[in-house]
Each structure stands twice: as structure tokens, then as C-alpha cells.
PLY file of the C-alpha trace (Angstrom):
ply
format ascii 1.0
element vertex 181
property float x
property float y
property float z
element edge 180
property int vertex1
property int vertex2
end_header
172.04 -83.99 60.34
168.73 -82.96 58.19
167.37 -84.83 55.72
166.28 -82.91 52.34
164.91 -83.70 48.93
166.12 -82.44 46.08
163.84 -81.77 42.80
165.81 -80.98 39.67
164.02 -79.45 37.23
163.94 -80.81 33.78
166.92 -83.16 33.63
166.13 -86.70 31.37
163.09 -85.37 29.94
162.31 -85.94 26.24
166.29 -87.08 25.61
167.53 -83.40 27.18
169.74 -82.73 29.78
170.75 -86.56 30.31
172.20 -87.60 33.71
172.96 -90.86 34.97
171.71 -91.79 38.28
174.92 -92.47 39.59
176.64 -89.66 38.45
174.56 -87.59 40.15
174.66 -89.38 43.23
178.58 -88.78 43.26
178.07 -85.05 42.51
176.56 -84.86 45.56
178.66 -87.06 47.81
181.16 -85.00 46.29
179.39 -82.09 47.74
179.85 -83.36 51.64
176.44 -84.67 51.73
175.86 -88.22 53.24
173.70 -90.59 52.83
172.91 -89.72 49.60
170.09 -91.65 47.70
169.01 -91.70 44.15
165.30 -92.24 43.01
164.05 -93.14 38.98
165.46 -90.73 36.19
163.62 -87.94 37.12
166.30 -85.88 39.07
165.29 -86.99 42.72
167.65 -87.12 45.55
167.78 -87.74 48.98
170.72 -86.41 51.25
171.61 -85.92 54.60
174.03 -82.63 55.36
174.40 -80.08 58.88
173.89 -77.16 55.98
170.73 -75.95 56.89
170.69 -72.94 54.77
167.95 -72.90 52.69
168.80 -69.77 50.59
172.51 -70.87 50.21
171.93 -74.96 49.83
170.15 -74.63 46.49
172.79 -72.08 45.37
175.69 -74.50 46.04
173.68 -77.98 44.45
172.72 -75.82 41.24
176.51 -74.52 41.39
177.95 -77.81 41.21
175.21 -79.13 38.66
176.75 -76.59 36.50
180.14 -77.58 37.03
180.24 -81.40 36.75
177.42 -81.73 33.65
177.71 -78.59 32.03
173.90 -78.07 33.04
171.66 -75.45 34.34
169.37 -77.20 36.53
167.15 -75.76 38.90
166.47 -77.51 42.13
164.11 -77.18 44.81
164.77 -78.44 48.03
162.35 -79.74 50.74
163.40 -80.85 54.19
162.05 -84.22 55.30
159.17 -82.33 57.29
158.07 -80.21 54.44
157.21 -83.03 52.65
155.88 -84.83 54.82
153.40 -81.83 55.57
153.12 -81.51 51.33
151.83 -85.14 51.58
149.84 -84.81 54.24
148.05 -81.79 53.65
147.30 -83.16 50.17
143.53 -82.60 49.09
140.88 -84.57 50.50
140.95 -88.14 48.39
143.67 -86.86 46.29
145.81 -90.12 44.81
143.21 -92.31 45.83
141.45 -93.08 42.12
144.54 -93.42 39.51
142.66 -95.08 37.14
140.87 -92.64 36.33
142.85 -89.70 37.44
146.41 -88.04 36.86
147.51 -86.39 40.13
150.69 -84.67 40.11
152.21 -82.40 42.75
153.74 -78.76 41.01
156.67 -77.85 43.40
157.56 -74.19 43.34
160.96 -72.85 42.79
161.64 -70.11 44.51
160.97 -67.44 41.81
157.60 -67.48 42.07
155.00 -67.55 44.54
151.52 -69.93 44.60
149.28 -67.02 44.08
151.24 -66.34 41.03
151.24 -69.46 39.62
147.69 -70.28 40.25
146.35 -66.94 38.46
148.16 -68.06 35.07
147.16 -71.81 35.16
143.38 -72.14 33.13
141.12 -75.08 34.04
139.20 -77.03 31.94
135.88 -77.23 33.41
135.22 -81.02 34.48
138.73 -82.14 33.68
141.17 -80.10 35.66
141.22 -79.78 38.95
143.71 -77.91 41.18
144.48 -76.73 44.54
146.90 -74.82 46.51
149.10 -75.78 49.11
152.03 -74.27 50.87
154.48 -74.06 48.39
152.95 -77.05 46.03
150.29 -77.11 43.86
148.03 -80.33 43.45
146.42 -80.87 40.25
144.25 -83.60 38.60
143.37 -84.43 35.49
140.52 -87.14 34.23
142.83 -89.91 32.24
139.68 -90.20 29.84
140.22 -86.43 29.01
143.89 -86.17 28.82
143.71 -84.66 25.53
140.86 -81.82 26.32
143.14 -80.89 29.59
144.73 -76.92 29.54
147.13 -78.39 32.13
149.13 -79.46 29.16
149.10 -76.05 27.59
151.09 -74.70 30.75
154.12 -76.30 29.79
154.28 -73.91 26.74
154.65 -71.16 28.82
157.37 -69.24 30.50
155.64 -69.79 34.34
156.28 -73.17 34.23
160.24 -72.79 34.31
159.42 -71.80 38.01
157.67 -75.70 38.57
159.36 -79.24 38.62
156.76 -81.28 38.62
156.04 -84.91 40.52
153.32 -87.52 40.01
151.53 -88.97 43.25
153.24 -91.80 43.45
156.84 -90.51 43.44
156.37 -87.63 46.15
154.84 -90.18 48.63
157.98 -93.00 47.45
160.72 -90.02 47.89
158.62 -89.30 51.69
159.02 -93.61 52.25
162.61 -93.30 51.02
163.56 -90.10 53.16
161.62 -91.44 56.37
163.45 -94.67 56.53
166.98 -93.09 55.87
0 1
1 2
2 3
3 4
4 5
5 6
6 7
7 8
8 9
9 10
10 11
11 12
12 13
13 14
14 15
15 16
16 17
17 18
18 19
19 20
20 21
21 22
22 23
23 24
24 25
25 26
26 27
27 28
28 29
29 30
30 31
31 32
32 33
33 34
34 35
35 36
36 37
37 38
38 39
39 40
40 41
41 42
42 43
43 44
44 45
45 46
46 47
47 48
48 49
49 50
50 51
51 52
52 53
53 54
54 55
55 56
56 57
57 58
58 59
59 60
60 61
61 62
62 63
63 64
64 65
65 66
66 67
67 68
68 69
69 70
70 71
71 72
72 73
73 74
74 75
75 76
76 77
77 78
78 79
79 80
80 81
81 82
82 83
83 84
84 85
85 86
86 87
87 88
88 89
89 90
90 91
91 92
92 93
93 94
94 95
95 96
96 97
97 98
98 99
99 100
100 101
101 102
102 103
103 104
104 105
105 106
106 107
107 108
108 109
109 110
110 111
111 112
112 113
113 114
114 115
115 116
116 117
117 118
118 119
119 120
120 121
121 122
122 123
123 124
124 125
125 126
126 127
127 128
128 129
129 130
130 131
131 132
132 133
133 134
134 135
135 136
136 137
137 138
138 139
139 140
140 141
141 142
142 143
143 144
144 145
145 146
146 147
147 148
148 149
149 150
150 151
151 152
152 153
153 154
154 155
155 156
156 157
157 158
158 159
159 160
160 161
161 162
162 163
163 164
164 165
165 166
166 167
167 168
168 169
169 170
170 171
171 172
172 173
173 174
174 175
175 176
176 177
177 178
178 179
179 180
């Protein structure tokens, strides 16, 4: 049995797309996944299944999304090991000053590539930072400067329907979570 992560995209955000935790846990034991693990609102969970198709598993999870909560979600899906190399391949002292910086991990769907999506993200000079990884991309903002960053600005635009995004601290928890499964 493999463990993966699942990443929905955009459910519970802003009061859209609402799914309770433990609905969605069902929807996936209902699936034929085991040992299948919830984490905070954010569309996280951990399963365990022999399916180790990784053009055909997000088909069938976005497939049953659809049919039990009337939902198009997009999902990505990382194996155990993936994120474990995401996390650990992190940039140097990334997640390591949170008071004084956001650092969130951009987790590519697969419609788009990280070349693509790093040539339509702008910086601000001193207050973004960002840096590709395989399949991921780290960013940072200054806390101080939240309101000068262009990361913000990305969310307006149609690339960003190819992201679901994590903070620091949930990627690393969801790596904790899958690891002692």
C-alpha cells in the first residue's frame, strides 16, 4: 500500500465550496482508500490505496468530488516520498524566521509546468522571494510588507487555477501525519 497526499484546490476558502472534514473523509473511504486521514479545513488528506496510477488516481478523486458535493475540485496528489523530497529540498533557511516571513509552498497541478508558472509570477524587489523546486514553488513574503507584495496580485489571475497553495507549517504537519501512518 502507498501513502499519498491529496491537495484540493480551493474548497472552504472565503465561505466557497464548503466541505466538512468528515464528509470528505467518507468520500474517500468510500473510494477503497484506507487509512484515510483528514487535516484543518483546507482540503488535505492522507490515504493509503495499491492504485498507483498517478494519471488515473487524480481523475477518479476529482470524479467522485464531483459526484458526492456537487464540486469541481482540483486535486494534486503527492506520494509520501515526493513530499518528503518537497520538504527537504526546501530553500536554504526557508520556514525558519515566521515572524517575520510568510512562506508558503505553490503545488502545481498538472496543467502547467514550473517554468510556466514562474515566468508569470512578478516579484517585488525586497519583499518577494521565490524559488523553484520540482513540481513546487517556494515563496516568501516579509510580514511587515504584506501589503506592497505582487504575490497577492497572482491570485487575480487565470495561472493560479493551476496552484493549491500550502503554508510552511501545514506541508511539513501533512509530511509528520503521512510518516507516522
Amino acid at each position: 500500500m502507498q501513502t499519498y497526499i491529496s491537495l484540493l484546490r480551493g474548497i472552504n476558502v472565503g465561505g466557497k465550496n464548503i466541505i466538512k472534514m468528515e464528509a470528505l473523509k467518507q468520500c474517500f473511504v468510500d473510494m477503497g482508500f484506507s487509512g484515510v486521514k483528514t487535516y484543518i479545513q483546507s482540503g488535505n488528506v492522507i490515504f493509503k490505496t495499491r492504485d498507483t496510477d498517478m494519471v488515473e488516481l487524480p481523475k477518479k478523486i476529482e470524479g467522485q468530488l464531483l459526484k458526492t458535493f456537487s464540486i469541481e475540485i482540483k486535486t494534486a496528489i503527492l506520494t509520501e516520498n515526493e513530499l518528503m523530497e518537497t520538504v527537504e529540498n526546501a530553500p536554504e533557511n526557508f520556514g525558519l524566521v515566521p515572524q517575520k516571513f510568510r512562506y508558503d509552498v505553490w503545488f502545481l497541478l498538472p496543467a502547467i509546468t514550473v517554468n510556466e508558472l514562474m515566468s508569470n509570477i512578478r516579484l517585488r524587489e525586497g519583499v518577494d522571494f521565490l524559488q523553484a523546486g520540482k513540481n513546487v514553488i517556494y515563496t516568501s513574503r516579509l510580514t511587515g510588507e504584506m501589503n506592497r507584495s505582487y504575490l497577492q496580485k497572482v491570485i487575480q489571475t487565470p495561472i493560479y487555477q493551476n496552484v493549491t497553495v500550502r503554508n510552511w507549517n501545514t506541508a511539513t504537519k501533512l509530511l509528520e501525519i503521512a510518516r507516522n501512518d
